[in-house]
C-alpha positions as CSV (number, residue, x, y, z in Angstrom):
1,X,115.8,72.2,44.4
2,X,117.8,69.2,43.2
3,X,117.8,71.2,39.4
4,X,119.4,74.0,41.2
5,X,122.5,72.1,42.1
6,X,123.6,71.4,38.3
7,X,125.6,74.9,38.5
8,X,127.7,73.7,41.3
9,X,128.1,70.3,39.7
10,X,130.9,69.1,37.2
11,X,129.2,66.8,35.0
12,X,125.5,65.9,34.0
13,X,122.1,65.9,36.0
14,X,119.3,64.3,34.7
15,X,116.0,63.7,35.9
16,X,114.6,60.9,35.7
17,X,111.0,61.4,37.2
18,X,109.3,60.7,40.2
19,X,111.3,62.8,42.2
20,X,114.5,61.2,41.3
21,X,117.9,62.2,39.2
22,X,120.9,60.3,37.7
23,X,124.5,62.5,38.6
24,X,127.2,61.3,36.3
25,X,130.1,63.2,37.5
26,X,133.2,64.2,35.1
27,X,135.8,61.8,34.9
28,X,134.2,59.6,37.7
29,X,133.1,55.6,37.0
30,X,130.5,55.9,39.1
31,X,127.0,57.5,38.6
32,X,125.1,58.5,41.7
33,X,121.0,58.5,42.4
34,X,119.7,61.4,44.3
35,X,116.4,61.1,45.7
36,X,114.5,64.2,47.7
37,X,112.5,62.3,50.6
38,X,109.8,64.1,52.5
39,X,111.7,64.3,55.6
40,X,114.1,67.3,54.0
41,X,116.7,65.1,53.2
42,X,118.3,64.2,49.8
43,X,119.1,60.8,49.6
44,X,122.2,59.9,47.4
45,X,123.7,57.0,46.7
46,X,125.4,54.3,44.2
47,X,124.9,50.5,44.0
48,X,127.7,48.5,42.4
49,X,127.4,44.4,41.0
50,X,129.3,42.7,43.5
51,X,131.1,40.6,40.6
52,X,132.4,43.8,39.3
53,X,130.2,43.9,36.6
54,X,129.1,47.5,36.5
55,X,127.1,49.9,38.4
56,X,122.6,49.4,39.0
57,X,120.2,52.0,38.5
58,X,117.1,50.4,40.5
59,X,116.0,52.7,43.4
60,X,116.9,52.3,46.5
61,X,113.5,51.2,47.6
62,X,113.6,48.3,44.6
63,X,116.9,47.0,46.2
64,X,115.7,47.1,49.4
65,X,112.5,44.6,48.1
66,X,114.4,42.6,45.7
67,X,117.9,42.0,47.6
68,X,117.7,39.5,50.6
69,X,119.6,42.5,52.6
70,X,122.9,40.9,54.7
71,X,123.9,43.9,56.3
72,X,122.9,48.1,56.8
73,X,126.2,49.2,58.0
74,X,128.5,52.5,58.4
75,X,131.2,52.4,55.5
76,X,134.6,50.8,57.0
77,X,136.3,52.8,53.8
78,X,136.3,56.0,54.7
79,X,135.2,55.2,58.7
80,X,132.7,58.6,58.4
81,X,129.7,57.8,60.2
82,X,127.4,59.4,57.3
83,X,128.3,56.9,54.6
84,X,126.4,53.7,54.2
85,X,126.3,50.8,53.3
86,X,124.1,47.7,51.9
87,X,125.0,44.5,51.1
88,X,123.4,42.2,49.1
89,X,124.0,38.9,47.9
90,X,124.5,40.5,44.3
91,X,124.9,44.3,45.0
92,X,126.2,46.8,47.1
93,X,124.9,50.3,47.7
94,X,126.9,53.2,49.2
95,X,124.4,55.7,50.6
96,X,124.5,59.0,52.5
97,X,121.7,61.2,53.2
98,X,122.4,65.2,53.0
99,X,120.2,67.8,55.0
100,X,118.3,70.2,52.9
101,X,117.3,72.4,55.8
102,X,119.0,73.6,58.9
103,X,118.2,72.6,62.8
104,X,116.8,76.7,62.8
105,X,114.5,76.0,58.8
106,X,116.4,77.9,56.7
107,X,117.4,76.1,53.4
108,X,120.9,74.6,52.5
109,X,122.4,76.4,49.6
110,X,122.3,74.0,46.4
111,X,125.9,74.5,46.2
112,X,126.7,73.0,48.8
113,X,124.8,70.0,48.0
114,X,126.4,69.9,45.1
115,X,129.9,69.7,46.7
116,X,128.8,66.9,48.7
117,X,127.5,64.9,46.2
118,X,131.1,65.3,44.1
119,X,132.6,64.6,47.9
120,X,130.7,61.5,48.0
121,X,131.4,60.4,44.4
122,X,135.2,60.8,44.8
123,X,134.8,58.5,48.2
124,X,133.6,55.8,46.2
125,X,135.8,55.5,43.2
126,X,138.3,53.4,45.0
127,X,135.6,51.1,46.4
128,X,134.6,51.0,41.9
129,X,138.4,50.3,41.5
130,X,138.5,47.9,43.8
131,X,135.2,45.3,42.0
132,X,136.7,46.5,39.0
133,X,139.7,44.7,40.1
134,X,137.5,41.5,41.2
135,X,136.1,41.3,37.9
136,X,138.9,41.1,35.8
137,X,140.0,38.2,37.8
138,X,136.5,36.6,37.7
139,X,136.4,34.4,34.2
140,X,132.7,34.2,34.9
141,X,130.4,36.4,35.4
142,X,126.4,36.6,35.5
143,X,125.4,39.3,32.9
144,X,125.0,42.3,33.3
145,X,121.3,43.5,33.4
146,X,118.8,45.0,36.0
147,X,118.6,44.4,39.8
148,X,115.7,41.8,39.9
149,X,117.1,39.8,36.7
150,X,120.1,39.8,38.3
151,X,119.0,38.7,42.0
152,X,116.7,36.0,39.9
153,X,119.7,34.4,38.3
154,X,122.0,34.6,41.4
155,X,118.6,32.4,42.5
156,X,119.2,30.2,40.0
157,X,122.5,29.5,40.0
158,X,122.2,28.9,44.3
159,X,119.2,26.5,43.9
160,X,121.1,23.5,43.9
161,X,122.6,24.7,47.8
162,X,119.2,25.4,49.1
């Protein structure tokens, strides 16, 4: 299903096994996750480096177990009660989840997910703007690497205040 939503989408789809694909949309910063879980929904979202330092590509379920999770909250950005939000000590990942079937069964039309994934991906380039911004004030910055690497150093640096 998720392959049939590249025609509708500006930009690249790639899958990247196990049920889940990479969406890097045209002339966007950001690169969104989509995920089809079993309860005929299609999980999409996008997790940032809170120091600005780019964008993660752990699954959701990896930042759930490797992130000590502060807060599971709507979006304040665009106040839509759809859009959500994770934050992390090191990370923060926008999420919405998009119905792939209707109340009466009948399946959504791949271009419409599509739509709503570029929907979703124009909502969050201000919030990219915005730790882009953070960054470039920052003069240091943990490296940028995976999830866990980067939760382990954030560790690290914090052990002294534990």
């Amino acid at each position: 299903m998720i392959e049939e939503m590249q025609a509708g989408l500006t930009g690249d789809l790639r899958a990247m096994g196990n049920g889940k694909y990479l969406y890097y949309p045209e002339a966007s910063p950001v690169i969104l996750q989509l995920e089809l879980i079993q309860s005929n929904k299609l999980l999409v979202y996008c997790s940032f480096a809170l120091d600005g330092s780019g964008l993660f590509l752990s699954s959701f379920i990896t930042l759930l177990l490797t992130e000590d999770v502060g807060a599971i909250s709507p979006s304040i950005v665009s106040g839509c009660s759809q859009l959500g939000c994770v934050t992390g000590s090191v990370s923060q990942t926008y999420f919405r989840f998009l119905p792939t079937k209707y109340a009466s069964g009948k399946k959504v039309k791949a271009d419409k997910l599509a739509r709503s994934c570029m929907a979703f991906a124009e909502e969050l380039k201000p919030i990219s703007a915005q730790l882009a911004h953070v960054a470039s004030q920052s003069e240091e910055r943990l490296p940028s690497c995976n999830l866990a690497d980067f939760r382990i150093a954030h560790l690290m640096e914090n052990l002294d205040e534990a």
